[in-house]
C-alpha positions as CSV (number, residue, x, y, z in Angstrom):
1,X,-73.4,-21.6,130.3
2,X,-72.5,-19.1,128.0
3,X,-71.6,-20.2,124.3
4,X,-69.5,-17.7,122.2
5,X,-69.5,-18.4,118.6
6,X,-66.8,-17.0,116.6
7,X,-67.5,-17.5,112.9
8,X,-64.5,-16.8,110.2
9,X,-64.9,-14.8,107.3
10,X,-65.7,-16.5,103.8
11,X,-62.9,-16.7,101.5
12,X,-64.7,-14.1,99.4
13,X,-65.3,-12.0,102.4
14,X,-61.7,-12.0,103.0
15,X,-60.6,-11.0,99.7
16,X,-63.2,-8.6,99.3
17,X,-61.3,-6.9,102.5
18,X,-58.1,-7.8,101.3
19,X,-59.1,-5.5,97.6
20,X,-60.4,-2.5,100.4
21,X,-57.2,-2.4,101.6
22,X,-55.0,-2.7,98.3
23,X,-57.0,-0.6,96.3
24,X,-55.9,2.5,98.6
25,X,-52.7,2.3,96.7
26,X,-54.0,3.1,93.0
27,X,-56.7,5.0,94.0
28,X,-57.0,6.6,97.7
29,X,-60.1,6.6,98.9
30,X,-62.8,6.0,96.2
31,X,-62.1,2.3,96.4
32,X,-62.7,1.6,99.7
33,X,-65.8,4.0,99.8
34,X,-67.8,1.7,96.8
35,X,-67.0,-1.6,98.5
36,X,-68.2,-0.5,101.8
37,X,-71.0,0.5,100.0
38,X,-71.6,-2.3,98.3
39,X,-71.1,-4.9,101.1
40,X,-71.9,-2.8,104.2
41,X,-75.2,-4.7,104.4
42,X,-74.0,-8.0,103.6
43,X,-70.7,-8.9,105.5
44,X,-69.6,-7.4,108.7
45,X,-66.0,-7.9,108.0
46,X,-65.4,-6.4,104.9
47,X,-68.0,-3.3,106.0
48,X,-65.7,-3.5,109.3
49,X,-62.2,-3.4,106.9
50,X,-63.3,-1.3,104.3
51,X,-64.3,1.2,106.5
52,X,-60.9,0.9,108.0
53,X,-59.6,1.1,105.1
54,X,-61.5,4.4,103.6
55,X,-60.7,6.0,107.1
56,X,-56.9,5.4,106.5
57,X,-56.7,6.4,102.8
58,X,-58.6,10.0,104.2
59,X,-56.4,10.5,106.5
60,X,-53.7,9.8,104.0
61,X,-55.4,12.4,102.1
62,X,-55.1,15.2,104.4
63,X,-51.3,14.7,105.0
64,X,-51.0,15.0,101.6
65,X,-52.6,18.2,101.7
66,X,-51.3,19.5,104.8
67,X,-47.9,18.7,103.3
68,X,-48.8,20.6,100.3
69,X,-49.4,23.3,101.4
70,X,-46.0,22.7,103.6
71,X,-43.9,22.5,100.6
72,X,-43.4,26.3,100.6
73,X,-41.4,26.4,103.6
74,X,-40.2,23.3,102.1
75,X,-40.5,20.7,104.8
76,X,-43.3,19.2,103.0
77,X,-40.9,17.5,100.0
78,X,-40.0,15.6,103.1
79,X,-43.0,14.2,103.9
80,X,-44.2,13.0,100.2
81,X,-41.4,9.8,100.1
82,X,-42.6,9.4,103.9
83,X,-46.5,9.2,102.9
84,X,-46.0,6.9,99.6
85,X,-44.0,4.3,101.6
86,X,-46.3,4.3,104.8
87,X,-49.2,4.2,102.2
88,X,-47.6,1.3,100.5
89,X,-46.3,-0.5,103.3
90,X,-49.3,-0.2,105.5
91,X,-52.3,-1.7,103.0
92,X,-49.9,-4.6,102.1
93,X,-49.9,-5.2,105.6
94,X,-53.5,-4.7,106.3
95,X,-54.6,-6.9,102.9
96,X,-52.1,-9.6,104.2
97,X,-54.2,-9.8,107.7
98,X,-57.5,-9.8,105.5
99,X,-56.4,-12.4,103.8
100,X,-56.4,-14.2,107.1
101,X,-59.5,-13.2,108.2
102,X,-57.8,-11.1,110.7
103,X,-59.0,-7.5,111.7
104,X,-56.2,-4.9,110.8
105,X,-56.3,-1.4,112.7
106,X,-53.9,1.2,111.5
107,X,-51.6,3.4,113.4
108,X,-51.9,6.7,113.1
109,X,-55.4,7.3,111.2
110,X,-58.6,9.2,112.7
111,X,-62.0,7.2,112.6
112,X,-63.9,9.4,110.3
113,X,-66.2,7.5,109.4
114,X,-68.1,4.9,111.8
C-alpha cells in the first residue's frame, strides 16, 4: 500500500511565513527576499510562502510603476488607493492562512521567481 505522510508546519515555521507575508506591507519586497534566503534550505514552507510572498510584492512593484508612469494621462491616481488596499488586504489574508499552516496563492501575481 501506498503511505502518504503529510507533516504540518512548526509553529515557528508558520510564523516565519506568516512575517513573509506581513512584512510586504512596510517594506515590499526586501522582506520576503531575506527570509527566503535565510530559510530556503531549512523549511519548505516558509521557502514555499516567502517566495510567494516576494513574487506578489514584485509584482506589486511593477503596478506601481506602470501606474506611475500612468499618472500623466491621469488614470494612474486611480490605481494607487486600488494597489495600497489589494496590498493590504491581500498579505493579511495570506499571513492569516500561514498562520494555519495553510499554503496561500495570490490572485493576480506572476511567478518570477521559482
Amino acid at each position: 500500500m501506498n503511505d502518504i505522510v503529510t507533516t504540518t508546519p512548526s509553529k515557528d515555521d508558520c510564523n516565519l511565513a506568516m512575517l513573509a507575508h506581513l512584512l510586504g506591507i512596510f517594506t515590499s519586497f526586501v522582506g520576503a527576499l531575506v527570509i527566503w534566503l535565510v530559510k530556503k534550505d531549512d523549511s519548505a514552507f516558509v521557502a514555499k510562502e516567502a517566495v510567494e510572498a516576494l513574487n506578489f510584492q514584485i509584482t506589486i512593484a511593477l503596478a506601481w510603476i506602470v501606474s506611475s508612469m500612468l499618472t500623466l494621462i491621469l488614470i494612474g491616481f486611480l490605481m494607487f488607493p486600488v494597489l495600497v488596499l489589494a496590498n493590504l488586504i491581500l498579505c493579511i489574508i495570506a499571513a492569516v492562512s500561514a498562520s494555519k499552516g495553510e499554503h496561500y496563492r495570490y490572485p493576480l501575481t506572476l511567478r518570477l521567481v521559482k
